[in-house]
C-alpha positions as CSV (number, residue, x, y, z in Angstrom):
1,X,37.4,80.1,54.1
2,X,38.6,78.2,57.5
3,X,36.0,76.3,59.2
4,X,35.9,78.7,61.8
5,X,35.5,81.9,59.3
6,X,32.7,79.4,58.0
7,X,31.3,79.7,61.6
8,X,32.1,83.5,62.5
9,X,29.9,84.7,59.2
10,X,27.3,82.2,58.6
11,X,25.1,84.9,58.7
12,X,26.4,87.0,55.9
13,X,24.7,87.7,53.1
14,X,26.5,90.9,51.1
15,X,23.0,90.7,48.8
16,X,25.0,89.8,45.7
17,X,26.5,86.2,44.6
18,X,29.9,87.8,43.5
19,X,30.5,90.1,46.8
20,X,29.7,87.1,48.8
21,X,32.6,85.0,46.8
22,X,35.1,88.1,46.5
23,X,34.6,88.3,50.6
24,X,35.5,84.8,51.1
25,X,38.5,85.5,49.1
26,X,39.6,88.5,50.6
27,X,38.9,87.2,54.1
28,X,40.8,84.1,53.5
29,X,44.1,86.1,52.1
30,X,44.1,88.4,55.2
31,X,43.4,85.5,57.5
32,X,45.9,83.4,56.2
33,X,49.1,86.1,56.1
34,X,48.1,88.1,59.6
35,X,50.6,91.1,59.6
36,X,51.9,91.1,56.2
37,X,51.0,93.6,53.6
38,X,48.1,93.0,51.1
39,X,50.3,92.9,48.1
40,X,51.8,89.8,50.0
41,X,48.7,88.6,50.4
42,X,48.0,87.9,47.2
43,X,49.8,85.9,44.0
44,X,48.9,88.5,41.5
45,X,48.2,91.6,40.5
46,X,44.3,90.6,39.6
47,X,43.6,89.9,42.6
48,X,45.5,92.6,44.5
49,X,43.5,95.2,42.7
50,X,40.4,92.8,43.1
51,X,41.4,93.1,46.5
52,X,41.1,97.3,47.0
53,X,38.2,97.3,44.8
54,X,36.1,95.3,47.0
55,X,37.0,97.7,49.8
56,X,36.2,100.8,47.7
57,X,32.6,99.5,47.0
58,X,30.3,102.0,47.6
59,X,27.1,99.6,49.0
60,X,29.3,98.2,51.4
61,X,29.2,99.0,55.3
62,X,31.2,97.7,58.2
63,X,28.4,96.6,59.8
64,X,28.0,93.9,56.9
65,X,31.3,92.4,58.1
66,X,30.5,93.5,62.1
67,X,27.1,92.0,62.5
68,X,27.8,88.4,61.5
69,X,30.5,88.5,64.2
70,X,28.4,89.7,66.6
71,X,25.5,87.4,66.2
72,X,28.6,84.4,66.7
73,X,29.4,86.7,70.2
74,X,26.0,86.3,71.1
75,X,26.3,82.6,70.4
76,X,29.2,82.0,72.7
77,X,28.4,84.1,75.4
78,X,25.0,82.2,76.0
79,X,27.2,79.2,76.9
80,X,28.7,81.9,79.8
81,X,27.5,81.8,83.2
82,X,29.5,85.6,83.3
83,X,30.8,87.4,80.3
84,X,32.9,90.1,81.1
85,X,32.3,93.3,78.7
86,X,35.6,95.5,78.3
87,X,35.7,98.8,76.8
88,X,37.9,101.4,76.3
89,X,39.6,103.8,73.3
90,X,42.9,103.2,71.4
91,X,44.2,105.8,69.0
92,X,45.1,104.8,65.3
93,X,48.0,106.8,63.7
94,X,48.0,107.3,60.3
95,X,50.0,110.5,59.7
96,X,52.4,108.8,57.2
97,X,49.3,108.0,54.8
98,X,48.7,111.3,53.3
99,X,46.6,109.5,50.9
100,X,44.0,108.8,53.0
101,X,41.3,111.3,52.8
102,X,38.9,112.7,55.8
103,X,41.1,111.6,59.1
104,X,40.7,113.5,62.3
105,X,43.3,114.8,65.2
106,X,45.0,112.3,67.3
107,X,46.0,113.9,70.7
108,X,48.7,115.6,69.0
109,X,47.4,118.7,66.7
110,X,49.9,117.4,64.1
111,X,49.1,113.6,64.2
112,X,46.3,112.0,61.9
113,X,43.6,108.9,62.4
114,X,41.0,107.4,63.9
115,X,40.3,106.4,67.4
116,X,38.9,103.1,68.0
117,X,36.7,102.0,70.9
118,X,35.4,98.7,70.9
119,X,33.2,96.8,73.6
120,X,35.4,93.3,73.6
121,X,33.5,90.1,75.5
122,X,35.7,87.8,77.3
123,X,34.9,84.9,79.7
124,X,36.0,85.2,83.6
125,X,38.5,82.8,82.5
126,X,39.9,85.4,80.2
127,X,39.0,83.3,77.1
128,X,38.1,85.7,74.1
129,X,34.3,85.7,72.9
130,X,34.3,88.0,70.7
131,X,33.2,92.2,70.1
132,X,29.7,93.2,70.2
133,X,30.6,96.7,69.5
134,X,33.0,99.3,67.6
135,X,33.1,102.8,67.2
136,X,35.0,104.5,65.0
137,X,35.4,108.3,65.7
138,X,37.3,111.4,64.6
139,X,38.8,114.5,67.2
140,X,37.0,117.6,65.2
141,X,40.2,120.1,63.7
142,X,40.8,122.4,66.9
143,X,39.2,125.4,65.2
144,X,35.9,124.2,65.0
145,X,35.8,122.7,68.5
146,X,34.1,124.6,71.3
147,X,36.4,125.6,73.3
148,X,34.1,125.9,76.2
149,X,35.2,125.1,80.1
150,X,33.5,125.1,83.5
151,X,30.5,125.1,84.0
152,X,29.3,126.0,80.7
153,X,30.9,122.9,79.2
154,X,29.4,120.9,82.0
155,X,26.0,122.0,81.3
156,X,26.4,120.8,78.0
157,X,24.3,117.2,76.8
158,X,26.2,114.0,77.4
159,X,25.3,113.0,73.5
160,X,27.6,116.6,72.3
161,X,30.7,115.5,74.7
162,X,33.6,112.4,73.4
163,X,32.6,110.9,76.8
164,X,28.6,109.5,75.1
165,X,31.1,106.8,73.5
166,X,31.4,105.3,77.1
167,X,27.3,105.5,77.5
168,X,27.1,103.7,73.6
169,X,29.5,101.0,75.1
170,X,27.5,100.6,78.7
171,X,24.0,100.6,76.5
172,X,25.4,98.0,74.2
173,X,26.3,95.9,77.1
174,X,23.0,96.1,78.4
175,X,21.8,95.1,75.0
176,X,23.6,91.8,75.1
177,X,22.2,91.6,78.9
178,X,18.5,91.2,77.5
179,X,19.8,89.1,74.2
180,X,21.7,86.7,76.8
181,X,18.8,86.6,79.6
182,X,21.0,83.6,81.4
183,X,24.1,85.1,81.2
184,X,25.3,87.6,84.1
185,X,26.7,90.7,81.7
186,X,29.9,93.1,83.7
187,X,30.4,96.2,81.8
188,X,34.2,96.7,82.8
189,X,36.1,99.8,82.0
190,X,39.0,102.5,83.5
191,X,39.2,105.9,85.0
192,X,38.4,107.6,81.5
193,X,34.8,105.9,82.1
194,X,33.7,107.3,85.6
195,X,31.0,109.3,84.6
196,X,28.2,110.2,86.7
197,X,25.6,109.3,83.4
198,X,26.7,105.9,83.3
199,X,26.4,105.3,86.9
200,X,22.7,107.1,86.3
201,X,21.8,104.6,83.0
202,X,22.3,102.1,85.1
203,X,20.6,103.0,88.3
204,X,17.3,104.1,86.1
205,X,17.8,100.5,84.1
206,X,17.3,98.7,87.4
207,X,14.5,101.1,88.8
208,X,12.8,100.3,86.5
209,X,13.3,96.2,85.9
210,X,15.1,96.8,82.3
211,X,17.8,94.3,81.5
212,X,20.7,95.8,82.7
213,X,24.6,94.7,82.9
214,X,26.0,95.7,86.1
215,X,29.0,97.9,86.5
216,X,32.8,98.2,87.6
217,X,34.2,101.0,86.7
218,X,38.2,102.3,88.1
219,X,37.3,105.9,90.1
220,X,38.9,108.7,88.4
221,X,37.3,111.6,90.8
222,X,37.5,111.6,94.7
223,X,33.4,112.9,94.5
224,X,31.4,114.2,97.5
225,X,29.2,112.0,98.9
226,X,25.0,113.0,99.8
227,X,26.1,114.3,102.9
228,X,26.2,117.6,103.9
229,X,26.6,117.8,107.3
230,X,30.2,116.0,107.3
231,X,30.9,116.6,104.4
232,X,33.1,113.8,103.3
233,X,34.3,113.0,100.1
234,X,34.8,109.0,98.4
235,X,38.2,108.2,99.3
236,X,38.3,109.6,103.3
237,X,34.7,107.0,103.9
238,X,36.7,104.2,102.2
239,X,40.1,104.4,104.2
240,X,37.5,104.9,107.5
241,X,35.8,102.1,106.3
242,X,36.6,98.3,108.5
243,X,38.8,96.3,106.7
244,X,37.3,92.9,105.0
245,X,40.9,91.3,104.2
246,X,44.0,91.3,102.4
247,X,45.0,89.7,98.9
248,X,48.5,89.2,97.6
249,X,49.5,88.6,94.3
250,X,53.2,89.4,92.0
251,X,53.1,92.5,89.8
252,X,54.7,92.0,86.2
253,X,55.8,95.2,84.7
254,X,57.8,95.6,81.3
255,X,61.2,96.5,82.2
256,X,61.0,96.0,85.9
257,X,61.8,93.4,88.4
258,X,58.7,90.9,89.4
259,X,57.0,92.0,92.9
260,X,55.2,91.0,95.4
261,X,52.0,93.2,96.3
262,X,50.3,93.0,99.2
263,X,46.8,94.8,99.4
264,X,44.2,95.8,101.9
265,X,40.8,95.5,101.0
266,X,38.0,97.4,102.5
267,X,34.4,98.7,101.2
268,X,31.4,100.8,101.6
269,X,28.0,101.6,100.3
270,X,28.1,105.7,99.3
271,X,25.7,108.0,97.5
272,X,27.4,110.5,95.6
273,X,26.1,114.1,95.9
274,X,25.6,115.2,92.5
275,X,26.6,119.1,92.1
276,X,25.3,120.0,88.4
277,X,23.5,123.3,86.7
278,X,19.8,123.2,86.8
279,X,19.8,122.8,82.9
280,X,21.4,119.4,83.3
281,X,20.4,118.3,86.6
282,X,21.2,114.2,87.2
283,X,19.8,112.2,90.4
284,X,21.7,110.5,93.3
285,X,23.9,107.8,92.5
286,X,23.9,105.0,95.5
287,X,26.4,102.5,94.4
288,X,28.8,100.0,96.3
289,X,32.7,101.4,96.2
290,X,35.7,99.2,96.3
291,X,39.3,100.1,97.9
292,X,42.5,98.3,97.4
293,X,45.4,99.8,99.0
294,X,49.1,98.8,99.0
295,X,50.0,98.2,102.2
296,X,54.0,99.0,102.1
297,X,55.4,99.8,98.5
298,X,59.2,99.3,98.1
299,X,61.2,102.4,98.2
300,X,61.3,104.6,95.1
301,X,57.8,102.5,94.0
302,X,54.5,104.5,93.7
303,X,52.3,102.6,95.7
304,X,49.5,100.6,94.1
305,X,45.7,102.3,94.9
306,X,42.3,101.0,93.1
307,X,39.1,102.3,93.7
308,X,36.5,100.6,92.2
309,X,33.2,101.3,91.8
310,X,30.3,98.8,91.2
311,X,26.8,97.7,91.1
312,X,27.5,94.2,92.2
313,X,26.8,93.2,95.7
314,X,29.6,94.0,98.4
315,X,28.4,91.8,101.5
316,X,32.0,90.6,102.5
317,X,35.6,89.9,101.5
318,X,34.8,87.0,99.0
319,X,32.5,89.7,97.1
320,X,35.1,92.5,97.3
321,X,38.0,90.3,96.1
322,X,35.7,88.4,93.3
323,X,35.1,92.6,92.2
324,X,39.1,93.1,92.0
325,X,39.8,89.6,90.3
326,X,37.1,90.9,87.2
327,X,38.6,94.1,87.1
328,X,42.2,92.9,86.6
329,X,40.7,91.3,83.3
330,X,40.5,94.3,81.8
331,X,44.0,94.4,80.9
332,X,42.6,91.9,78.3
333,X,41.3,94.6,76.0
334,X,44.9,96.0,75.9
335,X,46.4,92.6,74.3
336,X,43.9,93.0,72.0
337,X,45.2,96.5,70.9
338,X,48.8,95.0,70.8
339,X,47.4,92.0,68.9
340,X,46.2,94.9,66.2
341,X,49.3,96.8,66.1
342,X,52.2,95.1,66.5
343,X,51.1,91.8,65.2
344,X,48.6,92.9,62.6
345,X,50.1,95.8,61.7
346,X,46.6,97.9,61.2
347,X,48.3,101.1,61.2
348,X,50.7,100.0,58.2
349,X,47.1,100.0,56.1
350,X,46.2,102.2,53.8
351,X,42.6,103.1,51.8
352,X,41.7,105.8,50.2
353,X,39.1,106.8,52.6
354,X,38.9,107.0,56.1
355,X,35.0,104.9,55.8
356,X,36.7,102.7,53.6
357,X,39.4,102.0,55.9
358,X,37.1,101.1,58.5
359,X,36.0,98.1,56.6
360,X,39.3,96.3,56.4
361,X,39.7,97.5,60.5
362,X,36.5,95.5,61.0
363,X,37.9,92.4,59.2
364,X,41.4,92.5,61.3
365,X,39.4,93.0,64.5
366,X,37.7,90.0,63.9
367,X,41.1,88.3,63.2
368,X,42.6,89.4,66.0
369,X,39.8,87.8,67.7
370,X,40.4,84.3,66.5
371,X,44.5,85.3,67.3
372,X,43.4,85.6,70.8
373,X,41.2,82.9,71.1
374,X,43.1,80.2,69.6
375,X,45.9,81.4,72.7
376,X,43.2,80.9,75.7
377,X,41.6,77.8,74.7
378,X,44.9,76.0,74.0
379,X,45.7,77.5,77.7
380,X,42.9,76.2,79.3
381,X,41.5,73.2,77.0
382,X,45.0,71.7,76.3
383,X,43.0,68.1,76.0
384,X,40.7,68.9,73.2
385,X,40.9,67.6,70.2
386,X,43.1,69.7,68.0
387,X,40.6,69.8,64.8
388,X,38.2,72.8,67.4
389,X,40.7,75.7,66.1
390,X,42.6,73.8,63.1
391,X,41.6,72.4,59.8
392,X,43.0,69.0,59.1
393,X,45.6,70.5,56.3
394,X,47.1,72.8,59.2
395,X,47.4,70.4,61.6
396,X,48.9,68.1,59.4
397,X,51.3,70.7,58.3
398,X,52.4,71.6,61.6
399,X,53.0,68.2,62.5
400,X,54.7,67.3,59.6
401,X,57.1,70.2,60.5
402,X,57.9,69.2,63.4
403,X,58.0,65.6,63.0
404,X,60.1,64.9,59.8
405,X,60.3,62.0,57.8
406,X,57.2,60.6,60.2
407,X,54.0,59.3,58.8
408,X,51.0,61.3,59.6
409,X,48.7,59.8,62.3
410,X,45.6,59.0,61.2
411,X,43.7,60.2,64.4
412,X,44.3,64.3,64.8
413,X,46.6,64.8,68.0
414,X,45.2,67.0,71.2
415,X,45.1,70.7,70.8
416,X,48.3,71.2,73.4
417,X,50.6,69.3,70.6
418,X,49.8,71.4,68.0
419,X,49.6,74.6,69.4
420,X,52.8,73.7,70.9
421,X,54.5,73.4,67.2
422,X,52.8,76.5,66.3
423,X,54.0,78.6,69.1
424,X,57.4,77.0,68.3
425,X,57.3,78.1,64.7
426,X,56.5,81.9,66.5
427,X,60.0,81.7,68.2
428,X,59.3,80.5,71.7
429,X,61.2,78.3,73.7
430,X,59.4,76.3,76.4
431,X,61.0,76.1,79.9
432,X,59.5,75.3,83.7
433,X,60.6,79.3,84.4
434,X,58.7,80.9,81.3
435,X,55.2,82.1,80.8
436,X,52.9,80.5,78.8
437,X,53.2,81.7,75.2
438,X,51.5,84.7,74.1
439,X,49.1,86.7,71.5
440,X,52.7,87.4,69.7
441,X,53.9,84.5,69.5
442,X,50.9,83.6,68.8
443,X,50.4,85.1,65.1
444,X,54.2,84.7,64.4
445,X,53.2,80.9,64.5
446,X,50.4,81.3,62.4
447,X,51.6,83.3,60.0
448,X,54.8,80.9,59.5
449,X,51.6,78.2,59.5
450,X,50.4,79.9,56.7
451,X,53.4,80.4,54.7
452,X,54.3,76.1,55.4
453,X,51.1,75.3,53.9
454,X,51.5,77.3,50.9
455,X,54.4,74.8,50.3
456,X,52.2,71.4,51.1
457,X,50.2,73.2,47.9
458,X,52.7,73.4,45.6
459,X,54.3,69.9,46.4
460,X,53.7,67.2,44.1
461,X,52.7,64.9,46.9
462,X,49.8,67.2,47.2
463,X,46.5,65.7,46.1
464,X,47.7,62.0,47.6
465,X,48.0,64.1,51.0
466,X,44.8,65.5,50.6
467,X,43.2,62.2,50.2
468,X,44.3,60.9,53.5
469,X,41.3,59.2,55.5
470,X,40.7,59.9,59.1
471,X,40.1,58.0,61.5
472,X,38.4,60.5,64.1
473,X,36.9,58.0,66.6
């Protein structure tokens, strides 16, 4: 494996000599061809049906492959002063893989897969740290769902409802709060997670001095407040609320012009006046709310509203605005979905299981990891030295692309030169008007990486290369 697969499982131990060996070998071919199909990944057929064997192996568990990641999360995330923790749910679509046994309902009764909801760690810098969570989960067929409403289905235990997955993700994040005692731990996620039990978990957490990750959360419900006499509800106390300042920033949409948006920002302590049957009564929630409102949209523009709720501190505008600037880092977790998709091609992959399945996921999740990582840090540690995130035979490859005819230097170039070549060899063209490249062109560079040193092993100036003395100092 790469040195840094080396580093991501150095804690795993599959219990058996050859499982150990058949992982690195599998890893490595997946690694190494991101997006292609295993039967590309592979030179023969051996080792393509070594390859789904391994998979099918009854004593293996996606936490074997999770939990070695995880414990490298950890790792990195103690360096963090803040690590932001992002969850949310993406749907997997596998409706065209009628082999694959024991799928559930997507959100279409005649569409087949898995839904995925991971709890992804990123730096405040956006720089990728890893996932300390996944869950894998299945929509029951419609006939044996309760098709319960009101209050009955209110009543009902948070653990029997789809929304627990948000409460697993919070109480994970808490988790890594009492693993990473120095690190400040923000559990970020969108309107599908404003649910009164998570703003309860973690109210009771700090009552009573547990290690607790603090909250922002995007308000899905305009809720009462404790207040009965004036009855007010969360939005009217925010827009009464004194404004604390304005931010402005541009607004890039797919298929739309680039905009200027100009915001007001205000904020208010509320307690929320929790209406509930007595069989599933919850306590007040006090917690700090967050308002940014669009001050004049363009015509025929919807204008831009975010309500934000949070346990951090709200004293004045540098609190409210540092709130907003975490929150827009959520959008993070959404790359990473693309990353899976449309550059890793997850939903092209086919088991025979659903479980099974989930093992490879678990392996492409963590490659899509290292996709997105290799991106940020290039971003913002252009001057390292390019051996972090390359071994010496890809670096050398790359710049023997891209400088032909040229003797290799002996000293490895910064990381901005090579990831330059690399995001070349994905198709993009720098320019003082473009955005930095991206995940995409990200793997595309890899991939073609990848396929470049396949040649450098089957040229006959092959072991003289490899025998090439550094000169790292």
């Amino acid at each position: 494996m790469t040195s840094w697969a080396n580093v991501e499982f150095a804690s795993l131990d599959l219990h058996d000599k050859r499982l150990n060996e058949r992982f690195e070998q599998v890893f490595s071919a997946l690694n190494n061809n991101p997006g292609k199909p295993i039967t590309q990944c592979f030179q023969t057929h051996n080792e393509i049906a070594s390859c789904y064997r391994f998979f099918s192996n009854q004593y293996l568990k996606s936490s074997d492959f999770f939990l070695p990641h995880r414990a490298a999360t950890i790792t990195r995330i103690k360096e963090q002063k803040i690590a932001l923790c992002i969850n949310d749910t993406s749907s997997l679509d596998y409706t065209t893989k009628s082999s694959i046994e024991d799928l559930g309902l997507l959100e279409a009764s005649s569409r087949r897969g898995l839904f995925l909801h991971p709890l992804l760690a990123i730096s405040p810098d956006r720089i990728p740290l890893g996932t300390l969570h996944l869950n894998f989960w299945k929509r029951y067929e419609v006939s044996n769902r309760e098709t319960t409403c009101g209050w009955t289905r209110i009543a009902e235990p948070i653990e029997k409802k789809e929304s627990f997955r948000w409460l697993i993700g919070y109480r994970e994040a808490c988790k890594a709060a009492e693993e990473c005692s120095d690190t400040q731990i923000i559990y970020l996620a969108d309107r599908e997670g404003d649910i009164m039990e998570l703003f309860v978990e973690a109210q009771n957490r700090k009552s009573n001095n547990l290690p607790t990750a603090e909250l922002i959360i995007r308000s899905r419900h305009n809720r009462l407040l404790d207040d009965p006499d004036q009855g007010k509800k969360l939005h009217e106390q925010l827009h009464e609320s004194p404004e604390l300042g304005k931010i402005k920033y541009k607004l890039n949409r797919k298929g739309k012009k680039t905009r200027e948006v100009s915001q007001t920002i205000k904020a208010c302590k509320v307690t929320f006046h929790v209406k509930r049957p007595s069989k599933s009564p919850l306590p007040a929630v006090t917690i700090n709310a967050v308002l940014a409102y669009e001050d004049t949209p363009p015509k025929d523009e919807a204008r831009i509203v975010w309500v934000l709720l949070t346990t951090l501190p709200i004293e004045d505008f540098e609190d409210a605005k540092k709130v907003i600037c975490y929150y827009t880092c959520r959008w993070e977790i959404e790359l990473f979905f693309k990353v899976l998709k449309s550059g890793l091609n997850v939903e092209q992959r086919g088991l025979k299981t659903a479980s099974k399945l989930e093992l490879m996921l678990v392996l492409f999740i963590i490659i899509a990891y290292r996709v997105m990582a290799t991106c940020m840090i290039s971003r913002f540690f252009p001057e390292l030295p390019c051996t972090v995130l390359f071994t010496d035979m890809e670096w050398k490859a790359a710049w023997s692309w891209n400088n032909r005819k040229k003797t290799i230097p002996k000293k490895p170039p910064l990381l901005k030169e090579i990831y330059q070549i690399v995001t070349r060899m994905g198709g993009y063209m720098s320019s003082k008007t473009r955005s930095p490249p991206g995940y995409i062109v990200t793997w595309r560079g890899l991939t073609r990486l990848q396929d470049i040193l396949e040649g450098w092993e089957t040229h006959e100036d092959y072991t003289s290369f490899m025998e090439v003395s550094f000169d790292v100092n």
